[in-house]
N, C-alpha and C positions, 0 to 999 in steps of 0.2 A: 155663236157670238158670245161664252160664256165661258169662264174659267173657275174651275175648283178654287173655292176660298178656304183656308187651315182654320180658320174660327169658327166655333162649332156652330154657333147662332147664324149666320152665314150662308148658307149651300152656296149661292154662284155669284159670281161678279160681272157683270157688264161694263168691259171697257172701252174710252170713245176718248179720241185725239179731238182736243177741240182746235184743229185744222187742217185746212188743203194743202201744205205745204208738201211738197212732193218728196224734200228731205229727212221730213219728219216722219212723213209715213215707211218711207223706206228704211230709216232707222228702227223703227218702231217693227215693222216687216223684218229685219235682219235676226231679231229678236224672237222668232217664231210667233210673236204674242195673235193671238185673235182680238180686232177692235173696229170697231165702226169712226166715220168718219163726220163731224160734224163742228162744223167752221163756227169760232165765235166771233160775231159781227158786232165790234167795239173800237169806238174812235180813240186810232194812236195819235195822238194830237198828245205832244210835250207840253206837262203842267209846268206853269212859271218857277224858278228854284229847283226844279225835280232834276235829282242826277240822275243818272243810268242806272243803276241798281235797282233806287226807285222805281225808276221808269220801267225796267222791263219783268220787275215782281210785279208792278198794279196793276198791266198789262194782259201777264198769263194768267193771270189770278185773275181779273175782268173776264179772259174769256173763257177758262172754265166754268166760271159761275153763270155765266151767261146761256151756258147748254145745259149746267146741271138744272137751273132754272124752270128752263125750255120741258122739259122731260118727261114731269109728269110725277104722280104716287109710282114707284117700283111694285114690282110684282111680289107679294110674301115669300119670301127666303132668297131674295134675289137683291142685291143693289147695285146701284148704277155709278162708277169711276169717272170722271173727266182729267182729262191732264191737257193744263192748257201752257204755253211756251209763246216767248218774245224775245228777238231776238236785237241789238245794233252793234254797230261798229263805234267808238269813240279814239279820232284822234286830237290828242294837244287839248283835252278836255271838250273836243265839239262832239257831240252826238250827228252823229250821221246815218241816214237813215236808206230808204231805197231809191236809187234817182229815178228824178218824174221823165228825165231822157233822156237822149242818147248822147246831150252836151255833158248834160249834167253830172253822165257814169266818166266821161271824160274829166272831167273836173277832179269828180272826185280818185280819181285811178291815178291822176294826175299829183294828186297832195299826198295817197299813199303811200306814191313807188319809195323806193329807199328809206322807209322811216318804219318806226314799230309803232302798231297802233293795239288797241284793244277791244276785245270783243266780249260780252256782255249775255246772255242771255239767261233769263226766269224761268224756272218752271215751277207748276203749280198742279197741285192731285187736292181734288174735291169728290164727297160723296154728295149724291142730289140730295140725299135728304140730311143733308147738313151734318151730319155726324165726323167728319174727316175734313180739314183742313189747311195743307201745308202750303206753302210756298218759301221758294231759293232762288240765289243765282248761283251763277258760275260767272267766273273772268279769268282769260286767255289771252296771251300777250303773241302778238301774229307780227313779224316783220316783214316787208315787201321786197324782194328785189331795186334794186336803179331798173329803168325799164326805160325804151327810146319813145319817143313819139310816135313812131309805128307800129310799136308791141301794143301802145294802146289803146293805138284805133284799129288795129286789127284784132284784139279783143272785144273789144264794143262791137267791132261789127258783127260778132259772133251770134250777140241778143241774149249772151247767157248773164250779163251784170243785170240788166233789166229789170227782175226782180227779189235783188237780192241786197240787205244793207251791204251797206259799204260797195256794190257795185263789184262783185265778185263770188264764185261760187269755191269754194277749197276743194272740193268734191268734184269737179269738174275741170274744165281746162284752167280756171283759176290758178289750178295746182300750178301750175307754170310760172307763176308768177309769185310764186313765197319761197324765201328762203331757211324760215323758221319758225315753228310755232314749241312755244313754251307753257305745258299746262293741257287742259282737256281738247282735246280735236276734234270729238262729237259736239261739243260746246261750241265750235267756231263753224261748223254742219248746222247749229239749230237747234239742239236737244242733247244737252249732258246728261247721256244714261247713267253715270253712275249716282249720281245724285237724284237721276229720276229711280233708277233703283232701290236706294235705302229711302226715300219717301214711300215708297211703294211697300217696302218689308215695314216701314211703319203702322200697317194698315191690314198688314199679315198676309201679305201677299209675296212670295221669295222667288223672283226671275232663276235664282239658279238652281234651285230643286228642281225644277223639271221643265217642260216648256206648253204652259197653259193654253189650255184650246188648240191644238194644235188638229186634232181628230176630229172635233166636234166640228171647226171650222171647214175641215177636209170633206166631212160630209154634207155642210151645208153650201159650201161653195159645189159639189156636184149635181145640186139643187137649182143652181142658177141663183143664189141671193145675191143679189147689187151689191148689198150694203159691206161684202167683207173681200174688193176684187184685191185686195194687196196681202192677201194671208195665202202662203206657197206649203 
């Protein structure tokens, strides 16, 4: 569960997604990295005035710290990473968020088709014992196809808007339904690696020098550990 850190004070790092989103971990999986998973349990409830930017820095930043919290003293030569991420959709200035049903992915699938909306997400890299920092966003400009009444209730019926802002996945059969996206595309998935990247070389940790934990994982996943089923 541990990766080589290049600062010499340092020996390992323990990395930990502060969530269950399934697109993040697979993102985060695509990357070879080794990381634990641990959801941070923080009300997205939109503060009065707060725009998007706002909203989804205070967000991933809320839930990182919420697990770095959680955590505990670190082990001597060892410290603990969290990267926490929030993601919405904003069209015509509304924040749009995940529909609570099956009307509601309609509605909004409804307001999207044929218009260009924007997508928004935070990411944030905390060490638990407070030494590190950061938070950003990204914004991605997504336009929808014209789509019929039937493209999108035979969408909704799929179940894949459900839990997803803006009531679509891009990564999924979504894809069908965009005509263009302008700007980060792991950004409009959930997780803009590159920006999660250079936060992470902030901290002296370089994704592209080599691909951290990738062995160490290899033998602990033959071990049976729970805690790392998304590291291949």
């Amino acid at each position: 569960m541990y990766m080589v850190d290049r600062q010499e004070d340092v020996v390992k790092t323990r990395l930990i997604l502060a969530s269950s989103s399934p697109r993040r971990i697979d993102l985060l999986r695509g990357l070879g990295l080794s990381f634990e998973i641990m959801p941070g349990d923080v009300s997205e409830t939109v503060l009065p005035h707060e725009g998007p930017s706002e909203l989804v820095e205070r967000l991933a930043l809320s839930k990182a710290k919420h697990v770095a919290a959680s955590l505990g003293d670190d082990v001597p030569g060892e410290r603990s990473v969290v990267i926490g991420a929030d993601t919405v959709v904003v069209l015509g200035g509304r924040i749009l968020g995940k529909p609570r049903s099956r009307d509601e992915a309609y509605e909004m699938l409804k307001e999207l088709q044929g218009r260009t909306h924007e997508v928004y997400s935070g990411v944030a890299v905390v060490c638990s014992d407070e030494s590190f920092e950061r938070v950003a966003h990204e914004v991605t400009m997504v336009t929808m196809r014209h789509l019929t009444d039937g493209e999108i209730r035979a969408y909704v019926a799929t179940g894949e808007p459900m839990d997803k802002a803006g009531a679509y996945a891009v990564q999924g059969k979504g894809a069908l339904l965009i005509s263009s996206i302008a700007g980060c595309y792991y950004n409009v998935v959930g997780l803009p690696l590159t920006r999660l990247c250079l936060m992470l070389r902030d901290l002296g940790i370089d994704l592209l020098s080599e691909t951290p934990g990738r062995e160490r994982a290899t033998q602990e996943g033959a071990h049976g550990d729970s805690r790392i089923p998304y590291i291949h």
